[in-house]
Backbone as a chain_set.jsonl record, in Angstrom:
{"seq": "XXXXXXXXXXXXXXXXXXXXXXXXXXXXXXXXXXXXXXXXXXXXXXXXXXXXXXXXXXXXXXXXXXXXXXXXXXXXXXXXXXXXXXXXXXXXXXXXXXXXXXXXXXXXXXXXXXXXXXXXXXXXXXXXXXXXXXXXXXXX", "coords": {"N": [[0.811, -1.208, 0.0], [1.571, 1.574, 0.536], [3.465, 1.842, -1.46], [1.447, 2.225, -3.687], [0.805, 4.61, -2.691], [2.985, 6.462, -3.073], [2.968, 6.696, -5.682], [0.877, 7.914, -5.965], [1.219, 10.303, -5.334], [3.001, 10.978, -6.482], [2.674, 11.492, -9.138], [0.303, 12.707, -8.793], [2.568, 15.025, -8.143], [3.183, 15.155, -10.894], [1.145, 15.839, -12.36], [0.786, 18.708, -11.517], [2.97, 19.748, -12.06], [2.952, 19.965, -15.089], [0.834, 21.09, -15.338], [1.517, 23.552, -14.354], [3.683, 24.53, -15.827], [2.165, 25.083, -18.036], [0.81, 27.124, -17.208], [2.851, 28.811, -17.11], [3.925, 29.165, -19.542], [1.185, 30.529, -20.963], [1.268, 33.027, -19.467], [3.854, 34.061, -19.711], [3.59, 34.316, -22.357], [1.252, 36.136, -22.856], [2.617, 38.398, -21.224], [4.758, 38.815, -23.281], [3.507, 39.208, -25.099], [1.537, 41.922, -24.269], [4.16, 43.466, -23.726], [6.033, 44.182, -26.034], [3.931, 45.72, -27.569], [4.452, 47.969, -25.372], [6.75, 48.671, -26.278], [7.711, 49.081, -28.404], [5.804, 51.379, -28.957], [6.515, 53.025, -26.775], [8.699, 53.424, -28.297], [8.518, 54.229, -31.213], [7.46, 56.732, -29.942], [9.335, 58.2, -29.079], [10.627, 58.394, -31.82], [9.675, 60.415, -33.089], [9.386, 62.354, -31.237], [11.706, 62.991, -30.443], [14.329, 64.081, -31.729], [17.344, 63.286, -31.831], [17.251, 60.491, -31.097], [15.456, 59.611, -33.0], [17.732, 59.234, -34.908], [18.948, 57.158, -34.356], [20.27, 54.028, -35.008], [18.278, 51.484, -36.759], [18.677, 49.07, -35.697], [19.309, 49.274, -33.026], [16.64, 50.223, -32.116], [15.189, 48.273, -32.479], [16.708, 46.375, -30.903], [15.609, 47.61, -28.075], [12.748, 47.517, -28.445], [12.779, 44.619, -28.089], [13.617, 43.9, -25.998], [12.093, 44.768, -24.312], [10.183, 43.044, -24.756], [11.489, 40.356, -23.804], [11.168, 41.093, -21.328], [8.889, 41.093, -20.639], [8.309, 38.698, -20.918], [9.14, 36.814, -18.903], [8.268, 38.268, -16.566], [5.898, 38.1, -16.734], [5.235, 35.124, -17.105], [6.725, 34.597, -14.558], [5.19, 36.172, -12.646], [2.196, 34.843, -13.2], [2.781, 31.901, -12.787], [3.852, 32.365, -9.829], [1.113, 33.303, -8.859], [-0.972, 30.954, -9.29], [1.746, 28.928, -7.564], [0.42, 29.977, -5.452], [-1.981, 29.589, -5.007], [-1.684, 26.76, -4.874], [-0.366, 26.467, -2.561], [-2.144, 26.963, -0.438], [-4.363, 25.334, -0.684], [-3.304, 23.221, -0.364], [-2.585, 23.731, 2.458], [-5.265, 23.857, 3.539], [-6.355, 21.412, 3.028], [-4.967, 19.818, 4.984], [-4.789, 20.979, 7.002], [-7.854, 20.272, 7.527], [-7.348, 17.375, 7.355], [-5.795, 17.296, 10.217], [-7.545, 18.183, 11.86], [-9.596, 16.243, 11.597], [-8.021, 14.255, 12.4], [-7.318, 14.782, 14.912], [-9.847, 14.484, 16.454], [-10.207, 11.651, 16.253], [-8.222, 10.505, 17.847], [-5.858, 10.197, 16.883], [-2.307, 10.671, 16.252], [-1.082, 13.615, 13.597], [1.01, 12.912, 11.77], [2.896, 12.557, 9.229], [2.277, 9.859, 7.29], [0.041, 9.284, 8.787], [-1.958, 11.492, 7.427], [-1.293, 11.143, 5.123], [-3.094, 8.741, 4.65], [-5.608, 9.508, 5.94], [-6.176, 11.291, 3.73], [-5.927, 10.079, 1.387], [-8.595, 7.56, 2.276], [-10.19, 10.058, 1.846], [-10.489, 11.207, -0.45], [-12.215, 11.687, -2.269], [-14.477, 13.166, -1.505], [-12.373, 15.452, -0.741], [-11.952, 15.743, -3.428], [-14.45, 17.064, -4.743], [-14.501, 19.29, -3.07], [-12.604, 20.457, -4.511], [-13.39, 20.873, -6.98], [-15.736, 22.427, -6.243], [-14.471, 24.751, -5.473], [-13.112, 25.416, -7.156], [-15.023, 25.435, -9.571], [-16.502, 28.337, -8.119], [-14.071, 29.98, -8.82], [-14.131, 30.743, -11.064], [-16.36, 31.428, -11.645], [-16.027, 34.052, -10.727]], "CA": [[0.0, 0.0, 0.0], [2.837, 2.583, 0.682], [4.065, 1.987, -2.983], [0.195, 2.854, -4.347], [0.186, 6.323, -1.981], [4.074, 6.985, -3.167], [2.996, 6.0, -7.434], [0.063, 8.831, -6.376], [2.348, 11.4, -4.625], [4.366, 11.164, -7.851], [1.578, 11.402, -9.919], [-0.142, 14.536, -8.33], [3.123, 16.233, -8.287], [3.37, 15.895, -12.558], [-0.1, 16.875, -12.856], [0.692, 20.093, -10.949], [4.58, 20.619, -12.856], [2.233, 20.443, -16.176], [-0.12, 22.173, -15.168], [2.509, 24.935, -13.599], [4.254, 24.611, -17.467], [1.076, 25.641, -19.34], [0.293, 28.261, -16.387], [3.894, 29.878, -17.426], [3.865, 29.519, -21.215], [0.173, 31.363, -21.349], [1.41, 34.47, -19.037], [4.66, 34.417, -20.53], [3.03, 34.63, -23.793], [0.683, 37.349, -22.58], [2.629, 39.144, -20.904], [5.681, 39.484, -24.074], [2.916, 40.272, -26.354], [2.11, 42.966, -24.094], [5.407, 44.594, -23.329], [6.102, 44.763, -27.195], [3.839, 47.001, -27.599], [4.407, 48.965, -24.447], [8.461, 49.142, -26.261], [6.958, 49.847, -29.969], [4.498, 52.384, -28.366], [7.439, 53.98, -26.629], [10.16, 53.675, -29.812], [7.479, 55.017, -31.908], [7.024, 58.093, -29.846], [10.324, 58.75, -28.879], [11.502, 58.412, -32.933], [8.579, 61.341, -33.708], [9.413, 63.312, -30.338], [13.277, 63.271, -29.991], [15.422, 63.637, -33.216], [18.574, 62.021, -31.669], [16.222, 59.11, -30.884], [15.377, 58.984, -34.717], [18.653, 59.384, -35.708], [19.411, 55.973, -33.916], [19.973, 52.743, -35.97], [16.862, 50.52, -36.756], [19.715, 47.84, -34.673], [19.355, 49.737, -31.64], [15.397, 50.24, -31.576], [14.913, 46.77, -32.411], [17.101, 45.994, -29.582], [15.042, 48.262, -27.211], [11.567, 46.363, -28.566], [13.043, 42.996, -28.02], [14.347, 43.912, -24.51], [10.852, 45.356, -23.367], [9.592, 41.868, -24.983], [11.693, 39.273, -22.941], [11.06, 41.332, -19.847], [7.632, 40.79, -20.067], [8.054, 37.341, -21.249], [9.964, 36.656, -18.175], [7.844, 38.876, -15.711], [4.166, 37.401, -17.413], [5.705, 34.152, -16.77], [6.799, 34.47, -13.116], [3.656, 36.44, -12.136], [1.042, 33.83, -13.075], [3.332, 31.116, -11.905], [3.544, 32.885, -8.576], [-0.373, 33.087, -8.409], [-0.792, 29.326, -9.186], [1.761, 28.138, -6.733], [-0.002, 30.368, -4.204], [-3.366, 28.576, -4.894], [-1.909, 25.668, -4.612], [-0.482, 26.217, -1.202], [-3.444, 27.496, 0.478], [-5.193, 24.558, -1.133], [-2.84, 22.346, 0.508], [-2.714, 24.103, 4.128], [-6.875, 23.63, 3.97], [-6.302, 19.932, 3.22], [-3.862, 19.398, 5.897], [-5.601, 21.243, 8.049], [-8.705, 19.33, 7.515], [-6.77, 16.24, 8.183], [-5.264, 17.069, 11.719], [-8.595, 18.324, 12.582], [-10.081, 14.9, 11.516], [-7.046, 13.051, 13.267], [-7.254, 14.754, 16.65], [-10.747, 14.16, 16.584], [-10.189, 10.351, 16.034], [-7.134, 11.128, 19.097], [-4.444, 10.005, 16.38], [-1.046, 11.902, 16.068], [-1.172, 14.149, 12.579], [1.831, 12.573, 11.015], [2.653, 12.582, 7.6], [1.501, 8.825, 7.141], [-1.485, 9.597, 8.787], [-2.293, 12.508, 6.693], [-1.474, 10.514, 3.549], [-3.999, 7.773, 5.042], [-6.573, 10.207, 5.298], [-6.036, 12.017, 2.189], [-6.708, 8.568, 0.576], [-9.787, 7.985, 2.405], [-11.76, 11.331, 2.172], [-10.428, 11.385, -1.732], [-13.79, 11.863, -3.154], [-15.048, 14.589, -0.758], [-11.725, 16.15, -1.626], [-12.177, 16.414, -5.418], [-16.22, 17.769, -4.6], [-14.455, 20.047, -3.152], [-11.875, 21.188, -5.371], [-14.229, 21.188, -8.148], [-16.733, 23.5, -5.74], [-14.085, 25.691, -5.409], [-12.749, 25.843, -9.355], [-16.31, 26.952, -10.21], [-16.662, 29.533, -7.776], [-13.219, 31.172, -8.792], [-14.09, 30.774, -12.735], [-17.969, 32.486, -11.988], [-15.936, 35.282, -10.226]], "C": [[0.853, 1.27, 0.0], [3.36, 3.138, -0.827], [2.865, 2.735, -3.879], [0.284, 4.681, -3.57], [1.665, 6.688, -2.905], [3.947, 7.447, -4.888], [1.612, 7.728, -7.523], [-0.203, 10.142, -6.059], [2.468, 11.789, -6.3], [3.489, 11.822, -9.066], [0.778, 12.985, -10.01], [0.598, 15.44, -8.712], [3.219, 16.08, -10.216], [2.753, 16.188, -13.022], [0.142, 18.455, -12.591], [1.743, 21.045, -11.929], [3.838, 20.7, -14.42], [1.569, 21.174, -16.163], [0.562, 23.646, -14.937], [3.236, 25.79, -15.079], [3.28, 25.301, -18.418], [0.639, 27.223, -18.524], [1.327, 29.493, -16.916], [3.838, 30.109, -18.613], [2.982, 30.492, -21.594], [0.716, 32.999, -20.725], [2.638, 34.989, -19.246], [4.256, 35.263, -21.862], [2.366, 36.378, -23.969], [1.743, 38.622, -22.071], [4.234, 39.679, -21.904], [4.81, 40.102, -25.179], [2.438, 42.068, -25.715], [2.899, 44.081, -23.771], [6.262, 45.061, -24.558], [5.32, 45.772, -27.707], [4.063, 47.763, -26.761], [5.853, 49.614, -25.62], [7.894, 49.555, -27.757], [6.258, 50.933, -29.693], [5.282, 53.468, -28.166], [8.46, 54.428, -27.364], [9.599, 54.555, -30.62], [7.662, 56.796, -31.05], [8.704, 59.141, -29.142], [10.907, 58.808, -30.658], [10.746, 59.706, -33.227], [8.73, 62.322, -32.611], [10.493, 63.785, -29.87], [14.45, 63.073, -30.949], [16.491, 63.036, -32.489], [18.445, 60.726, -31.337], [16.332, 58.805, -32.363], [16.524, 59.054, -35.271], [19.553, 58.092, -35.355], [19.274, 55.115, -35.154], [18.478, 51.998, -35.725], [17.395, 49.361, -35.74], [19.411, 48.126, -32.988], [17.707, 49.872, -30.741], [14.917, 48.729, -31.857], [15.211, 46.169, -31.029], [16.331, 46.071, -28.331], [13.119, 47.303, -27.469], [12.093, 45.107, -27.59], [13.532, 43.197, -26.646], [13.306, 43.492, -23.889], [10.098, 43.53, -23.499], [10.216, 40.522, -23.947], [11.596, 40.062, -21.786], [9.552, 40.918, -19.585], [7.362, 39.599, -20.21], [8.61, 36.837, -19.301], [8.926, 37.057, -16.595], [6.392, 38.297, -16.093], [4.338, 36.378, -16.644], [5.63, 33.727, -15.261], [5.646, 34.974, -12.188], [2.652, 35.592, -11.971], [2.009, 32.625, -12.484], [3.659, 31.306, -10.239], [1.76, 32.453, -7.872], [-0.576, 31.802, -8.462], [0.002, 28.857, -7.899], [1.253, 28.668, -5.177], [-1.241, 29.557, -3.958], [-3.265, 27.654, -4.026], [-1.276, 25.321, -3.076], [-1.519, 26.484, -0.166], [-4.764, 26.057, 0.48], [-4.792, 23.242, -0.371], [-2.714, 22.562, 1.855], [-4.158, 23.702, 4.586], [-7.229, 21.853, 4.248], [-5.658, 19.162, 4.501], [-4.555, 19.538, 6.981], [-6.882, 20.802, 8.226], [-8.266, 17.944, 8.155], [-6.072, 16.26, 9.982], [-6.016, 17.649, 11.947], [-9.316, 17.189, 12.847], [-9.409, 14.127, 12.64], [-7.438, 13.0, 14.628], [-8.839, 14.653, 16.763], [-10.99, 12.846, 16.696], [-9.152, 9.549, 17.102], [-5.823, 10.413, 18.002], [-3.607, 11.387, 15.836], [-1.279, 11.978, 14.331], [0.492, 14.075, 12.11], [1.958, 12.428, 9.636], [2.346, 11.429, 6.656], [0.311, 9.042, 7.433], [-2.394, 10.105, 7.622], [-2.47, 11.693, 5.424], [-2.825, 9.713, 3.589], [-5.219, 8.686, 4.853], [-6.48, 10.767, 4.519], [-6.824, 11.122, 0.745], [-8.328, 8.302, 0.653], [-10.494, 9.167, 2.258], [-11.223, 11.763, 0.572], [-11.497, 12.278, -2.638], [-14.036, 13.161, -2.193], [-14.208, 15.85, -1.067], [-11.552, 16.983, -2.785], [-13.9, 16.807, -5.288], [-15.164, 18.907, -3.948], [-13.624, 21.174, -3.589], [-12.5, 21.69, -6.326], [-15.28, 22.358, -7.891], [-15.872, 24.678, -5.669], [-13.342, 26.538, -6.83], [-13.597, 26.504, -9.846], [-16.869, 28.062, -9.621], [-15.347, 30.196, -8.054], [-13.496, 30.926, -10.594], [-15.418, 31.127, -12.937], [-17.268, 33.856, -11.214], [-15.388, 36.097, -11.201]], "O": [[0.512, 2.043, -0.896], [3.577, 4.28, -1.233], [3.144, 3.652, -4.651], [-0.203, 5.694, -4.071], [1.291, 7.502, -3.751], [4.65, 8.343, -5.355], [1.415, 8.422, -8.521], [-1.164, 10.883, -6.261], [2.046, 12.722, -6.983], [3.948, 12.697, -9.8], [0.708, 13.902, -10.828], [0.215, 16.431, -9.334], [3.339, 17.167, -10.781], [2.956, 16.805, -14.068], [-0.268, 19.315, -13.37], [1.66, 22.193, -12.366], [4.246, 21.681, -15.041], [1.578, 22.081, -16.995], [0.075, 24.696, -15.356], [3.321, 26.987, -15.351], [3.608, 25.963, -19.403], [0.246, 28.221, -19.128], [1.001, 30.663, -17.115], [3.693, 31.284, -18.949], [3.386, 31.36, -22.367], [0.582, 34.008, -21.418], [2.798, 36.197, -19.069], [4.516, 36.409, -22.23], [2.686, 37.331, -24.68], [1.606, 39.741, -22.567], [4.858, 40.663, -21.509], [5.077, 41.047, -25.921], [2.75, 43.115, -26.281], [2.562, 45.25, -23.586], [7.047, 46.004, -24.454], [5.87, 46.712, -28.281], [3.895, 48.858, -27.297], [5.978, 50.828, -25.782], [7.728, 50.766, -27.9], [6.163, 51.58, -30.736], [5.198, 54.532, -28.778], [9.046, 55.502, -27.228], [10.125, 55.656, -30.781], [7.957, 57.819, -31.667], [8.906, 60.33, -28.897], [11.926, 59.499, -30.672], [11.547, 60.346, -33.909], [8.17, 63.376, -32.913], [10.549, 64.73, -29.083], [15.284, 62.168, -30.951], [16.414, 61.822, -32.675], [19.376, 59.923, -31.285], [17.087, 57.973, -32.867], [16.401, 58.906, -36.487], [20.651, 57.911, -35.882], [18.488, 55.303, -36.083], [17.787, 52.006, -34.706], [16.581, 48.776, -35.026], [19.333, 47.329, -32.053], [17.463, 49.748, -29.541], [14.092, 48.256, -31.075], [14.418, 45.656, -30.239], [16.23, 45.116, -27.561], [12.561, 46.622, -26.609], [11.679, 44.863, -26.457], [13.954, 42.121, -26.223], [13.186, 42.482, -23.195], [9.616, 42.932, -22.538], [9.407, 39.779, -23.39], [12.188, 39.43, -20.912], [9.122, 40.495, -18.512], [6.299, 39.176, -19.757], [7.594, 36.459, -18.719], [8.872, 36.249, -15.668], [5.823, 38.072, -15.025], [3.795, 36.387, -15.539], [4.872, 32.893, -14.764], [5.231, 34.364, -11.202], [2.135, 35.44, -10.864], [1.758, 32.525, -11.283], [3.682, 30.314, -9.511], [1.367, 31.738, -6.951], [-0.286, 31.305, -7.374], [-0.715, 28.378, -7.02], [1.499, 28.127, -4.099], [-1.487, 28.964, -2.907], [-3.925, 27.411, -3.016], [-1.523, 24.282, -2.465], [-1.438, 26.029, 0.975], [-5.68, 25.85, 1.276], [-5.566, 22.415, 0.111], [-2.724, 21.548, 2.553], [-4.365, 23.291, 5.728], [-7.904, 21.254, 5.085], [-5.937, 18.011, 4.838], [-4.912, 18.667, 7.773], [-7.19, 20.964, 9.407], [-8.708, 17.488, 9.21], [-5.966, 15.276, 10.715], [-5.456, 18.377, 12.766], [-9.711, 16.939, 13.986], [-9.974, 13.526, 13.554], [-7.75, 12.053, 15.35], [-8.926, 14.969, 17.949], [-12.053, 12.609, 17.27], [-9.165, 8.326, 17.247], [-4.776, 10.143, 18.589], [-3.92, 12.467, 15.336], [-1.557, 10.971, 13.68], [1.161, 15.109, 12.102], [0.972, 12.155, 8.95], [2.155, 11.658, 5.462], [-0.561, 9.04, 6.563], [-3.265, 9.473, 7.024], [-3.525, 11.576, 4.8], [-3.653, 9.923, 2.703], [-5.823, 8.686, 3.781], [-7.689, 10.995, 4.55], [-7.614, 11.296, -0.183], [-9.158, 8.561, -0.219], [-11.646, 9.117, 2.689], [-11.631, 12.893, 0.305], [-11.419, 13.233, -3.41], [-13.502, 14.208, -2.558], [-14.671, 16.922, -1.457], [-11.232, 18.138, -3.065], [-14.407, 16.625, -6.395], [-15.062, 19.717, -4.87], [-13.729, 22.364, -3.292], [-12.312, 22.863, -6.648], [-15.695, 23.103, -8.779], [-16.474, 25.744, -5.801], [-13.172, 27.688, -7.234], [-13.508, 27.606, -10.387], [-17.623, 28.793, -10.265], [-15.333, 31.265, -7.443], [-12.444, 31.082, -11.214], [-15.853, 31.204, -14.086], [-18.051, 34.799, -11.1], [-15.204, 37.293, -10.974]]}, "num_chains": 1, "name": "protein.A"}
């Protein structure tokens, strides 16, 4: 039994590192498409508002685009990956804390076998209420 909880440890955590992977790619994504324009927006109005600006190479405002672009790739990225693994600790302190409320109610010590033990059992009530809480943050 140990080997089934350890196979669904393992398991959880590469749902989460995929899930964490698609969380970064999308706010990456978002957030280089918008910091190209913030750096086009600003190249633009500095080439039309500051002749020694326009008198720069096309090498140099390219540069200045493509900067503004991996910063926001970079900063998109780490932002929503931030929010995600905050979820998912709060999500796990509620679980936990569910379980050593359960335990000492049952008078067993809240060990990290335990915990796994119940985690197992109350599975199902679990995912009701992950799922109750997915669709109240995706109707907000």
């Amino acid at each position: 039994m140990p080997h089934s909880a350890t196979l669904q440890e393992k398991q959880r955590r590469e749902e989460h590192q995929q899930r964490a992977y698609e969380i970064q790619l999308a706010g990456g994504m978002q957030g280089a498409a918008r910091w190209t324009v913030y750096g086009a927006i600003a190249c633009a109005l500095g080439h039309y508002s500051y002749p020694p600006f326009a008198r720069q190479t096309l090498g140099l405002k390219a540069f200045l685009v493509s900067s503004a672009t991996i910063f926001g790739l970079v900063v998109g990225a780490d932002n929503h990956l931030l929010k995600y693994e905050t979820h998912l600790r709060e999500a796990e302190n509620d679980i936990r804390r569910q379980a050593r409320a359960a335990l000492a109610m049952q008078g067993t010590i809240a060990s990290e076998t335990e915990i796994r033990k119940w985690r197992e059992a109350n599975k199902d009530k679990l995912e009701a209420q992950a799922q109750a809480a997915a669709a109240r943050a995706g109707s907000s």
